[in-house]
N, C-alpha and C positions, 0 to 999 in steps of 0.2 A: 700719633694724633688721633688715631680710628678710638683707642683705648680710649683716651680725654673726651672725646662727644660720646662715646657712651657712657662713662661714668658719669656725666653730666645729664644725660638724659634719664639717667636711672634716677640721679637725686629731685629729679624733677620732677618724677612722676610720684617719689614718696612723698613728696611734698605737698603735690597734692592727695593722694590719698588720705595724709593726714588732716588734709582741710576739712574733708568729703565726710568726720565723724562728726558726732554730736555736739553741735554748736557751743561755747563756753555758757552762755547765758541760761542756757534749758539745763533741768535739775531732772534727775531722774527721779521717779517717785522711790522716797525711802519705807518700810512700813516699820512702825514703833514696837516694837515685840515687849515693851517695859512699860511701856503706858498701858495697855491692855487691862482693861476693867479688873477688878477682883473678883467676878461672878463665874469668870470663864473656868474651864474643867482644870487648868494648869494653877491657876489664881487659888482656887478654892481648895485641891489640896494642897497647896502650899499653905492654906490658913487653918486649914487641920492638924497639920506635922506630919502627913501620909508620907507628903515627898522626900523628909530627912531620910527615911528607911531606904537604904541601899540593899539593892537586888544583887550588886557585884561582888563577888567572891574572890580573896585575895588565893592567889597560885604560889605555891614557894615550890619554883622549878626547880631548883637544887636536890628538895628532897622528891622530885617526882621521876628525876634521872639517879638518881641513889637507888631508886627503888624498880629503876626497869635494866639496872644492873646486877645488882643482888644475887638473881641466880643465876646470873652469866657471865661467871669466872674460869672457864677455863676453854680452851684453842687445844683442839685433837690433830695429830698428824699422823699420817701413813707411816711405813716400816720405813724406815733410812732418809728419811726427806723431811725438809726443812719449809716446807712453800705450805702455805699460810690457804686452806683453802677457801672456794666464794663462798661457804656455806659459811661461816664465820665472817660474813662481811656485815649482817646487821650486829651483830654481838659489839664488834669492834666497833661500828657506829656508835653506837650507843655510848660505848667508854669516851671514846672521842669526844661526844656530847659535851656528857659530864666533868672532864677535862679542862676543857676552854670555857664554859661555863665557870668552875671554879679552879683559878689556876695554883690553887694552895693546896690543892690532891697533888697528890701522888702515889705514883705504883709501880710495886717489884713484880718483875714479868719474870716467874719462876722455871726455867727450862727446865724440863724431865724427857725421858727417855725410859726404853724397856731394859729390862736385862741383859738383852746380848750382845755382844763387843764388849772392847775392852775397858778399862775404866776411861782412861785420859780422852779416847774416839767419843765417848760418850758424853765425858763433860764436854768437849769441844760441838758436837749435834745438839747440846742440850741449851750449848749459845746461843749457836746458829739460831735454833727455831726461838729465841725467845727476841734477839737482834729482828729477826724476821715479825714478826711478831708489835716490834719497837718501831719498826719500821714504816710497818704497816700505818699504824697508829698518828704516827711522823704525819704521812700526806693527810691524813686527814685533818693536818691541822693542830698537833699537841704537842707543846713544845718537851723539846729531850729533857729539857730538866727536868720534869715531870714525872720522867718514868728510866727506872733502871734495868736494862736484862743481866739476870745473872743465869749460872746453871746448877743445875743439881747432879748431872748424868744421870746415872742407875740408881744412886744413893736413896734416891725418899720413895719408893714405890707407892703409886695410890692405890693399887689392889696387891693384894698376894697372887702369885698364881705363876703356871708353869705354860699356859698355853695361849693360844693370839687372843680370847676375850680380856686377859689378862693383860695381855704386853701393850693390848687395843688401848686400854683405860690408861696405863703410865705413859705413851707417846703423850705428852701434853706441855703447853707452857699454863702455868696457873697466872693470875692477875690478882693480886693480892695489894689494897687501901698499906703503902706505910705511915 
């Protein structure tokens, strides 16, 4: 019963608050923004043609995230690890971007690795970091279709070479437009 007088009092008081607004009869003043003279600064270049000239400049954001990916194609990894580090966290922004932006991209996330281990360890790390990689990319938002991890293991080396400058450069997944 306590509930029903208050609900009742509540609708009583919106009731009147509602009374308490601007009477139906009184009109607010409107101002004419269309009727305004032709003399005024807005009228007069509109009788010029000044005003047709558009200041606006059309953006085709597809090719402005094309081009803040460009040279950031490739994800470096430590010796035997697969974890994706933060310093590759805008890189992979970025793709991600351009991704959901256009969902008709897509990309092979190329796993590499160094020279040492065996073949078959290597193709399998070379998953690993590119799934990692897929992964990544995944929370940000990109759907799997979009992107395939394959590996390469040892196979494609991106530098020659016998020592860690070397073995530094092939730890890599590439990001490669198919």
């Amino acid at each position: 019963m306590k509930m029903h007088n208050m609900f009742a009092a509540l609708l009583a008081l919106g009731l009147l608050a509602a009374c308490s607004s601007t009477p139906l009869g009184e009109k607010a003043p409107v101002e004419d923004k269309l009727a305004q003279p032709a003399s005024s600064s807005l009228g007069a270049k509109a009788a010029t043609g000044a005003a047709s000239e558009s200041k606006v400049q059309t953006v085709d954001l597809g090719a402005q995230l094309s081009s803040a990916v460009a040279n950031q194609r490739v994800v470096y990894f430590d010796f035997d690890s697969f974890a994706v580090k933060d310093e590759y966290r805008s890189l992979l922004d970025a793709h991600a971007k351009r991704l959901s932006f256009d969902r008709k991209i897509h990309l092979s996330l190329e796993g590499h690795t160094d020279e040492r281990g065996g073949r078959e360890y290597n193709l399998a790390l070379g998953q690993k970091r590119a799934e990692a990689v897929a992964q990544a990319l995944g929370v940000l938002g990109v759907q799997a279709s979009q992107i395939e991890p394959v590996s390469f293991g040892k196979e494609q080396p991106a530098v020659e070479g016998h020592d860690e400058a070397a073995w530094a450069k092939n730890r890599r997944v590439e990001l490669k437009d198919k």
